[in-house]
N, C-alpha and C positions, 0 to 999 in steps of 0.2 A: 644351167637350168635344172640339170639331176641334181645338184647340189640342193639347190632351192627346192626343189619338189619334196626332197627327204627332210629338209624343216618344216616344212608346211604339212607332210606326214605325220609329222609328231605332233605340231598344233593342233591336226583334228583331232588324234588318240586323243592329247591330253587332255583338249577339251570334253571329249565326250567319255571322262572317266568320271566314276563316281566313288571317290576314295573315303573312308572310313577305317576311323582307328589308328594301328600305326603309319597306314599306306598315305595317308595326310601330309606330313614333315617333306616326305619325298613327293608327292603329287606337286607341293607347294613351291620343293625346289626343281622340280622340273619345267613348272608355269616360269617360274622369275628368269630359267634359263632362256628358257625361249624367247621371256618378253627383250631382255638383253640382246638375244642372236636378231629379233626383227629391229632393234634400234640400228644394230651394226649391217644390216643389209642395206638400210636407210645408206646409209655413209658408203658401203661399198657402191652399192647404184649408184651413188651421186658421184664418185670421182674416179671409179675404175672401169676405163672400156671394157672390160671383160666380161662384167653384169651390165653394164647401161645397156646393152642391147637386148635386155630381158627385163626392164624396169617392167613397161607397161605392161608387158603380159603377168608378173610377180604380182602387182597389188591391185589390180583387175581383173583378171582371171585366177590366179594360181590363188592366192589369198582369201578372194571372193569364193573359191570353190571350199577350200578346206572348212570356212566355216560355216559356209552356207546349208547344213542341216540342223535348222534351229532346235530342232526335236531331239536331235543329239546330244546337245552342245551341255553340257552342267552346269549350272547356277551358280555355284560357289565356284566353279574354276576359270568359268567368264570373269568372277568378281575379283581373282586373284589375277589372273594377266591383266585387267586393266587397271587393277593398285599398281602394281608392278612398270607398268610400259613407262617410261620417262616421257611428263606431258609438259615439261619444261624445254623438251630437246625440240619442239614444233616438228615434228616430222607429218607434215601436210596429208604428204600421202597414204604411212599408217593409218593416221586419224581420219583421211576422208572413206578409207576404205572400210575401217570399223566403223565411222559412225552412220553408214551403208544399212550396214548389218543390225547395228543396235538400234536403228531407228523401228526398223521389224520386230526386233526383240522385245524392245521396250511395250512395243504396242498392242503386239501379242498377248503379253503377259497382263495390261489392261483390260483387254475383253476378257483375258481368262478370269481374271481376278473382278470380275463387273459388281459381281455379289457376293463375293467373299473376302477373306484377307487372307493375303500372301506367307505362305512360308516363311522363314527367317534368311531362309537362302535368296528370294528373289526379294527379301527387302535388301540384304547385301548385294543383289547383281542391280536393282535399279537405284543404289546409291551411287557405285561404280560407276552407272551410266550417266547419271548425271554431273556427277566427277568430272568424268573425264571429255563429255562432250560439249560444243557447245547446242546452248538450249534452244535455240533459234534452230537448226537444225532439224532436231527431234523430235521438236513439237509443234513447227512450223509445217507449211504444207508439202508434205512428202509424198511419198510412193504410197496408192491407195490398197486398202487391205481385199480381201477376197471378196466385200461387199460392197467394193466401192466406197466405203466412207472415205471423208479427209481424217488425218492423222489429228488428234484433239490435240487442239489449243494448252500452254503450260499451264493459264490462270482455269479450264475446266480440269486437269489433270490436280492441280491444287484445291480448290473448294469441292470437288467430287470425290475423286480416289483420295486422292493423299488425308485430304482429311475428316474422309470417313476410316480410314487406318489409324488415323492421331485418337479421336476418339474413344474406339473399340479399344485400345489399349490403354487410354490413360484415365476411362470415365472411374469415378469409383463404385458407380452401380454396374460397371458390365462386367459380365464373367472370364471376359478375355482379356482382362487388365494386364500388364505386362510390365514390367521396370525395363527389359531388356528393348522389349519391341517397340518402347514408347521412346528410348532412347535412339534405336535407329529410324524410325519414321520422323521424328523432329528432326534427325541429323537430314533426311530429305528434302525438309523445308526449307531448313537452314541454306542448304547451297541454291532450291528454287530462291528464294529468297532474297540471296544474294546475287544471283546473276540474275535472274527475271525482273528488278529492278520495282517500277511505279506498277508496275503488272498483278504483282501479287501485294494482299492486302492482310498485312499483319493484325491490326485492329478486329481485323471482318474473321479470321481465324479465330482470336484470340475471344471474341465471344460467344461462338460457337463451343468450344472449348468450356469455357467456363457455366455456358446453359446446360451441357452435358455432363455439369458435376464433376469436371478434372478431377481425380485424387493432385493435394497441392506439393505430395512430395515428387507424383510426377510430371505435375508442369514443372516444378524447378527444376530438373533434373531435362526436360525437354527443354526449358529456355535457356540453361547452360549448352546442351548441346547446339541450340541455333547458334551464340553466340561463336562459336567457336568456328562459325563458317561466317563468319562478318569481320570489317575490318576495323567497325567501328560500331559501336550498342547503340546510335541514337536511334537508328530504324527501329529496336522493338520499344523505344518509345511512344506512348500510344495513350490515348482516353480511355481506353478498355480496361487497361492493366494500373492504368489510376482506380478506375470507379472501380476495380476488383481489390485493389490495394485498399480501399477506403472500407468497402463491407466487410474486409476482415478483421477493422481493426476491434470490433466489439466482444469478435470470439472467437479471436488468440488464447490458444491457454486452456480449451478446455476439456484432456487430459495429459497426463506426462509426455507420451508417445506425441498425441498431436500439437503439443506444443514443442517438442525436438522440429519436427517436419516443417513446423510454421516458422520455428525460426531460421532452418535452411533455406527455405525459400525467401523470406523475409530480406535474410544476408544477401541474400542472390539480387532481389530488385533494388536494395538498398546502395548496393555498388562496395557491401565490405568484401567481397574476394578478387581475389587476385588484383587488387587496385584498382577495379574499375569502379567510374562515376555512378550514381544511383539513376534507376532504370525509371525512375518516379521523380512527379514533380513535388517544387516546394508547396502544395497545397493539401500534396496526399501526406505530408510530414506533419502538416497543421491538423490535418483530420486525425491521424495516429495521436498526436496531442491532446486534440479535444476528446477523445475516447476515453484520456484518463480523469479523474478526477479534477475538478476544476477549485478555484479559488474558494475557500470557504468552505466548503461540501466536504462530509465524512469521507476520510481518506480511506477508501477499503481497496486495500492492494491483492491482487489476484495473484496466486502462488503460481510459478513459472511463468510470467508474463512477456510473451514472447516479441510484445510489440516494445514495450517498455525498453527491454534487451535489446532489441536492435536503436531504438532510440538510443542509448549510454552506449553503443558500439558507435555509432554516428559520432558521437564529439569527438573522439581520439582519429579520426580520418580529415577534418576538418571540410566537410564539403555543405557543410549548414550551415544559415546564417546564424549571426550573434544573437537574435532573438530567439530563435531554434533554441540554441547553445543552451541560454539563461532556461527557459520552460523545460528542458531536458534535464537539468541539474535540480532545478524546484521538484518536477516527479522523481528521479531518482531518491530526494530526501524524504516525500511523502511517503516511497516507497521502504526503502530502507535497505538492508541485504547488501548482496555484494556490489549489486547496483549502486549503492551510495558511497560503497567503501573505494569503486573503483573514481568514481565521479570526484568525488571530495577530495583526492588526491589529485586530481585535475584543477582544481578550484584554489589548492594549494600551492601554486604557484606560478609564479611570475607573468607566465604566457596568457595567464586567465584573472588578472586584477581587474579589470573592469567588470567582467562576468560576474568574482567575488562579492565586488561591492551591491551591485545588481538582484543575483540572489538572495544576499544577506536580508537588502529590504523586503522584497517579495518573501520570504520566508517567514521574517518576524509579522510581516503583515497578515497572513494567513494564520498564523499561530493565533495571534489575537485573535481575528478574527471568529475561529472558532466557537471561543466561550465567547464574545465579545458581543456578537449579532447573531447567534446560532438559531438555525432553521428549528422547526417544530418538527422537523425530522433529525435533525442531529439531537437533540434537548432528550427526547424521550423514544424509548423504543413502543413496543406495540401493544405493550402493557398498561403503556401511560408514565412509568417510572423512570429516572434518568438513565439515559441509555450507557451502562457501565462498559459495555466493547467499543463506544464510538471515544470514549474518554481515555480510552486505554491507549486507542491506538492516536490519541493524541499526544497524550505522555508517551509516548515511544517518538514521536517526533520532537519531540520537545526537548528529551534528552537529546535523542538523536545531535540538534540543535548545537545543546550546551557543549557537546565535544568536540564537536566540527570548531568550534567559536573558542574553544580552549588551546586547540590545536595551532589557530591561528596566533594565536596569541603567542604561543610559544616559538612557532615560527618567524615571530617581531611584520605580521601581517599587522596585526592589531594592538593598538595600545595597551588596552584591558579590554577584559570581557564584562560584561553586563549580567547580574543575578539573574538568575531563573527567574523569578517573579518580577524584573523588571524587562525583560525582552519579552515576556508573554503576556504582560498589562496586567497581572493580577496583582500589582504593587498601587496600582489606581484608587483611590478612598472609593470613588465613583461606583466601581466597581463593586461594593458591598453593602451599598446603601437602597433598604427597599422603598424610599421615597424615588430614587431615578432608574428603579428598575422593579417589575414585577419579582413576586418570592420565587416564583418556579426560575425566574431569570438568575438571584442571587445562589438558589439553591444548585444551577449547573456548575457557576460558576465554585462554589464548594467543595462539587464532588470532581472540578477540576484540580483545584487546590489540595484538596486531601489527599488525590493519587499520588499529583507530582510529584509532595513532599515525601512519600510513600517511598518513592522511589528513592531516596537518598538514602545513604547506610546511617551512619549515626546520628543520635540527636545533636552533638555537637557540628556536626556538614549541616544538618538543617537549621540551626541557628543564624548560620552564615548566611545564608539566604535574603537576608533582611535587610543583612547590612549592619549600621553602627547608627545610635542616638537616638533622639527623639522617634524622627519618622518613622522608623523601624517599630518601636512601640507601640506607637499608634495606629500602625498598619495590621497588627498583629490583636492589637484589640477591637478593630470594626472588625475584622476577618469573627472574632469569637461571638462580637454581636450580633453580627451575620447569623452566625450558627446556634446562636442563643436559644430555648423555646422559653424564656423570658416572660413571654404571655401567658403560661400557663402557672401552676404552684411550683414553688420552689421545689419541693423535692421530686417530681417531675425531668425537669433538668440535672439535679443532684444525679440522680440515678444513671443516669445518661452516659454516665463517663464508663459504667460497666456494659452497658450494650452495644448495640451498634450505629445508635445515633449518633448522628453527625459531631456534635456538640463533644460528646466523649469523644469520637473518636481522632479529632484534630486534639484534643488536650493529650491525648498517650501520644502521639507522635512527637512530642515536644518533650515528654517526660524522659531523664537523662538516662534511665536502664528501662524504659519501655516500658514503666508500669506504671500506674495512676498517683503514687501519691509523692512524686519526688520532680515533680514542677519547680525550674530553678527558680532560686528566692526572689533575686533581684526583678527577673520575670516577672513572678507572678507579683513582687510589689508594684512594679510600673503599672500593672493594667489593674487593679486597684485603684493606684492614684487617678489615672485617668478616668475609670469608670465614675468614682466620686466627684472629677472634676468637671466633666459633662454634667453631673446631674447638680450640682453646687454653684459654678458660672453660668450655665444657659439658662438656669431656670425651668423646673420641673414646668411651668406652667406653659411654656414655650415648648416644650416636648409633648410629642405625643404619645400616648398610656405605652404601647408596644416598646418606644423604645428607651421610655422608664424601666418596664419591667425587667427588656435586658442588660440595658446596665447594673441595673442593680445585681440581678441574677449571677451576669459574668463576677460581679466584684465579690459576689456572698461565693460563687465556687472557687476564686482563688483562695478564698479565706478560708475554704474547708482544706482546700490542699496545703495552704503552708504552714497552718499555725495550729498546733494541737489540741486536742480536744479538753477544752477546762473541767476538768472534776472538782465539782463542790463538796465539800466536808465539816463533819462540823468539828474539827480538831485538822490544824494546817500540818501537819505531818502524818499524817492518815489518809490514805486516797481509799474512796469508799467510789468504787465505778457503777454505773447505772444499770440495775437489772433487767435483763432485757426479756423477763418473767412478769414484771412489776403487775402488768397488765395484761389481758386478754382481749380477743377478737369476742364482741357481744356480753362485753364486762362493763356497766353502766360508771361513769367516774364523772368527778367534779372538774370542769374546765375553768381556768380561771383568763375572764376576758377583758383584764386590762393590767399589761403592766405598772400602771403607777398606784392600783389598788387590787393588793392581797384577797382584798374580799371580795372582789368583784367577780360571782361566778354562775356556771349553769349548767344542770347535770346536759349529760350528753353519754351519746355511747361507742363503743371501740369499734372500727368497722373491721379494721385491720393493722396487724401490728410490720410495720419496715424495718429493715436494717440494711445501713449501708457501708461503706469502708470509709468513708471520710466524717460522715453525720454520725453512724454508729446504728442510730436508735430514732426512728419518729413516729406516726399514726397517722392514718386516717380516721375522723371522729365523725358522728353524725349529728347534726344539731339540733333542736325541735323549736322552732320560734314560730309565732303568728300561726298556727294550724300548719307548717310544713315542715320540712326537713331539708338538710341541707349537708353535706360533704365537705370538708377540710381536709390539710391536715396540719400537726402542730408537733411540737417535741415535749418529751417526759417532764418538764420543768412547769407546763404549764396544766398539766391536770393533779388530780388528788383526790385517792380514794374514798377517804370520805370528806364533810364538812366541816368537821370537826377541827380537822388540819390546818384550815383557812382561818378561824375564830383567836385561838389562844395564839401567845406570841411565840411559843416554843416550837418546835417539831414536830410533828410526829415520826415514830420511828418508821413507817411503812412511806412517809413520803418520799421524794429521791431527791427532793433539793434541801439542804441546807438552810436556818436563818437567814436574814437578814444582817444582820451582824458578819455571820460568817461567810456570806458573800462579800463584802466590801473585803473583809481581809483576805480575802482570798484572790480577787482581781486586784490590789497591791501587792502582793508579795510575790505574784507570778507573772502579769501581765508586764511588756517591757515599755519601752516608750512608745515604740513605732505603735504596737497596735494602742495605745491610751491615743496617740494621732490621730490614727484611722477611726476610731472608736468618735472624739472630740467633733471630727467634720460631718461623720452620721448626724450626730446627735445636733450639733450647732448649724451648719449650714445645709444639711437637708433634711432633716425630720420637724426641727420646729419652724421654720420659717414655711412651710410647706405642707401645716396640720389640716389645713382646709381644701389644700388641692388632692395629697396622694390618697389613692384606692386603698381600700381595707384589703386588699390582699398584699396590695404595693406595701402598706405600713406592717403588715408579718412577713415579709421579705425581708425588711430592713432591719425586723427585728429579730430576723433568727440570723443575720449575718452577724450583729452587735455580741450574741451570745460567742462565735467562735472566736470576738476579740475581747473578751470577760467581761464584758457589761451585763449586769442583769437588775431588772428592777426600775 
């Protein structure tokens, strides 16, 4: 019995020291001594007469005394003997006789703590206590306190105390926010939690919690600690932390910092750490889904998207379904980044052929879609204008697209790949025609066109594009009549190719060194032919004016790109080039207003004088007919200074065309066959069979196209 009495001597000291600094290491191993020397008393009670005669007085009196001054006893060194004691060893009567003691302790410390929050120490002594007790005990009806109350109930001790402490530490509007304090007051719940059973209401916490503005890196950081006092996650399973999971998923992401935190926690209900299953149902994955951009609709990808990231973290664990899978992989591509680099290697093989094939359609489906049916919010921004960033980041998918799809190919996934302009529909005739679609519809579909090709490095990659033959041609010339402004004067559209009209600026994409006048031949003869043969087989009268004009248009500016500029002379080895002095701006000249007659003419005056790098040289003129005035324009060959010029048969020297004579020899001994071809189907099957149907602007279109193939007169 002195034996024991000098342990239990030391139990009180030790307990009622309050160590600091170095005196800690040693306090701590003098606690674990002792808790060891009470297990071993345990054992010697139980089989050696020598003490069984001293059991009951040891851990009911002797025991009960040493630590029966609660006032004494330290917080932290209560909390280290009962880490310490082995509660695997069942020693009945240790434990009935501490948890005697702690049941006072515990409760104590409740009233103290009614209105405030606990030290860091008595949140360590009442983690310990519920450690190591059982909770039935504790919080069941016990030994009444000095006013008589019963000892409260675990589930008031939990919706009252415990989680008015969760919140004061984890709200992010309170001043008492804590990482550390938040981590051990959850670890409190956690083991309530787990032994108080249907008693305590995860749900009922967890929106509390979340009305109270949790900061979200401290609920993760508190639901990993729950975890870790459970045997198994489905208990914090719950409608709470769906319908929380679900409002976040709008605003993920928005700054660096809170997008880090989002997706910690993210990871944590998602089930990617340590291999556990996601703490969320398949509905709140649908929600995360539908958060991102949907089918059709401008893909605008938020930078650090922290919901997105845990979505492409989800497919490499396998715990979503194949439909998941496929809409996870379609965002990852909308999105792009490393997100697609990591996804697409997933896609890439074997494990994921069905998903492949799956995606691939949903993908080019949406591509299309875009330009195909586009919103009146994707079409134009706020200006009214085509919206240039909504196009962009379509061409970013688009490529995106093409590599993924080349990739495969190389892989022996796929056969061949399919051209750019045939996976994203803009290889469709349909598609550039504005009888089956509005202009503003043909004109997105344009500046979809323009970018893509934009994107390709050389003119030679962007030829490939097309493909080989016929169709290829003909796809390439509705696209330019598309872009044509064809309706209006020719030089109009002429000029076009130096600014940033539409019309030019598909022509320089095409051009072999990037510059306007080196359009390949064979090129720009095909869409010639074809322009002429639209307007020669269908019958001008069967067309309508707009898209006379742009055939014509298209055909007259390949003619300026491929074929040089005819200089008339009046001696064939003398090139005499056209003054681009000749005339002035409000210099009155003779126009002459019918090619088949010289003399046919009427003064008029210069409005302004043009120059271009293909034409060279043209005007605007002003007319005076019937009491009005009127606006053209024309080229140097059909005005003259004076009248004089027009009368006799010879020249005059200040005119800038040459005889009659010496045009004919002049268009023989320069002009080759092709353009006398080109020249012949003007003339034969669409200017004369057609002298009563085309427009007087339509008929000087056609006639300044004939001048760049030597016809004159």
């Amino acid at each position: 019995k002195g034996i024991a009495q000098i342990i239990l001597d030391c139990l009180a000291y030790a307990l009622s020291v309050h160590s600091t600094g170095s005196t800690k290491l040693w306090h701590k191993k003098i606690l674990t001594s002792l808790a060891t020397t009470l297990d071993q008393f345990r054992d010697s009670l139980s089989t050696a007469s020598l003490f069984s005669i001293i059991e009951n007085w040891f851990w009911n009196e002797g025991f009960a005394g040493a630590i029966h001054d609660e006032a004494a006893i330290q917080d932290s060194a209560m909390s280290i003997l009962l880490r310490k004691i082995d509660k695997d060893a069942k020693n009945e009567a240790l434990q009935d006789a501490l948890t005697r003691t702690l049941h006072n302790v515990l409760h104590g410390k409740l009233k103290q703590f009614a209105h405030s929050v606990p030290s860091h120490d008595v949140y360590e002594l009442i983690l310990s206590i519920v450690q190591y007790c059982d909770l039935s005990k504790i919080f069941g009806d016990g030994p009444a306190d000095d006013n008589g109350d019963s000892a409260a109930s675990l589930q008031k001790f939990v919706m009252n105390d415990l989680l008015r402490w969760m919140i004061v530490h984890s709200s992010s509007i309170s001043n008492s926010k804590s990482e550390a304090e938040t981590r051990i007051t959850f670890s409190i719940f956690g083991v309530c939690f787990a032994k108080g059973g249907d008693s305590i209401s995860w749900n009922s916490v967890l929106r509390e919690l979340i009305t109270a503005q949790c900061d979200v890196k401290l609920l993760d950081e508190g639901i990993r600690q729950i975890m870790k006092s459970l045997d198994g996650i489905e208990p914090l399973m719950c409608p709470e932390l769906d319908l929380y999971c679900t409002s976040i998923a709008g605003t993920a992401g928005t700054s660096s910092n809170a997008t880090h935190e989002m997706k910690e926690f993210l990871a944590t209900v998602a089930g990617l750490r340590d291999g556990n299953i996601p703490l969320i149902s398949s509905d709140t994955i649908d929600s995360w889904l539908a958060s991102c951009p949907i089918d059709g609709s401008p893909p605008w990808p938020r930078s650090n998207d922290a919901i997105l990231d845990t979505l492409i973290q989800l497919t490499t664990t396998r715990t979503v379904s194949s439909d998941h899978y496929d809409r996870i992989f379609v965002q990852a591509w909308r999105q792009g980044g490393s997100g697609w680099s990591e996804t697409s290697k997933l896609l890439l093989s074997d494990s994921f052929s069905e998903s492949r094939k799956t995606v691939t359609q949903k993908i080019i489906h949406e591509i299309k879609a875009f330009w195909n049916n586009p919103s009146a919010e994707s079409m134009h921004d706020e200006d009214g204008d085509v919206d240039g960033d909504a196009v962009e980041m379509w061409c970013d998918q688009v490529m995106r697209f093409n590599e993924f799809q080349m990739q495969a190919v190389a892989a022996s996934y796929y056969s061949e790949s399919e051209s750019i302009l045939e996976f994203s529909g803009l290889s469709n005739a349909d598609s550039w025609s504005c009888k089956l679609r509005s202009q503003e519809h043909v004109d997105f579909a344009l500046k979809c066109f323009a970018r893509i090709v934009a994107r390709i490095k050389s003119a030679d990659q962007r030829w490939e594009i097309f493909g080989e033959g016929d169709k290829s041609q003909q796809l390439l010339h509705d696209i330019l009549c598309a872009a044509s402004h064809g309706d209006t004067m020719y030089s109009t559209a002429l000029s076009s190719r130096r600014s940033k009209d539409r019309f030019g600026e598909i022509l320089k994409l095409f051009c072999v060194d990037g510059g306007s006048t080196t359009f390949p031949h064979s090129q720009g003869k095909a869409i010639i032919d074809l322009c002429l043969k639209s307007l020669a087989e269908s019958g001008i009268a069967s067309l309508d004016d707009d898209q006379v004009s742009k055939e014509i248009t298209v055909a007259g500016q390949m003619a300026a790109l491929l074929y040089p500029r005819i200089e008339f002379t009046t001696n064939p080895s003398t090139a005499k080039a056209v003054s681009q002095s000749d005339f002035k701006a409000g210099e009155p000249v003779w126009y002459v207003t019918s090619s088949n007659d010289s003399t046919a003419c009427e003064q008029v005056e210069i409005v302004k004088v043009h120059q271009d790098q293909a034409l060279e040289l043209y005007y605007t003129i002003r007319t005076f007919r019937d009491g009005g005035s009127q606006e053209r324009q024309t080229v140097p060959e059909r005005l003259r200074r004076n009248k004089s010029s027009l009368e006799n048969s010879g020249v005059d020297e200040n005119d800038s065309v040459g005889n009659e004579k010496n045009r004919v020899h002049i268009k023989t001994a320069n002009i080759d066959e092709e353009l006398l071809l080109i020249t012949e189907v003007i003339m034969k099957k669409i200017l004369q069979p057609n002298v009563g149907t085309l427009k007087p602007y339509q008929m000087e279109l056609l006639s300044i196209m004939t001048m760049f193939c030597g016809y004159e007169g």
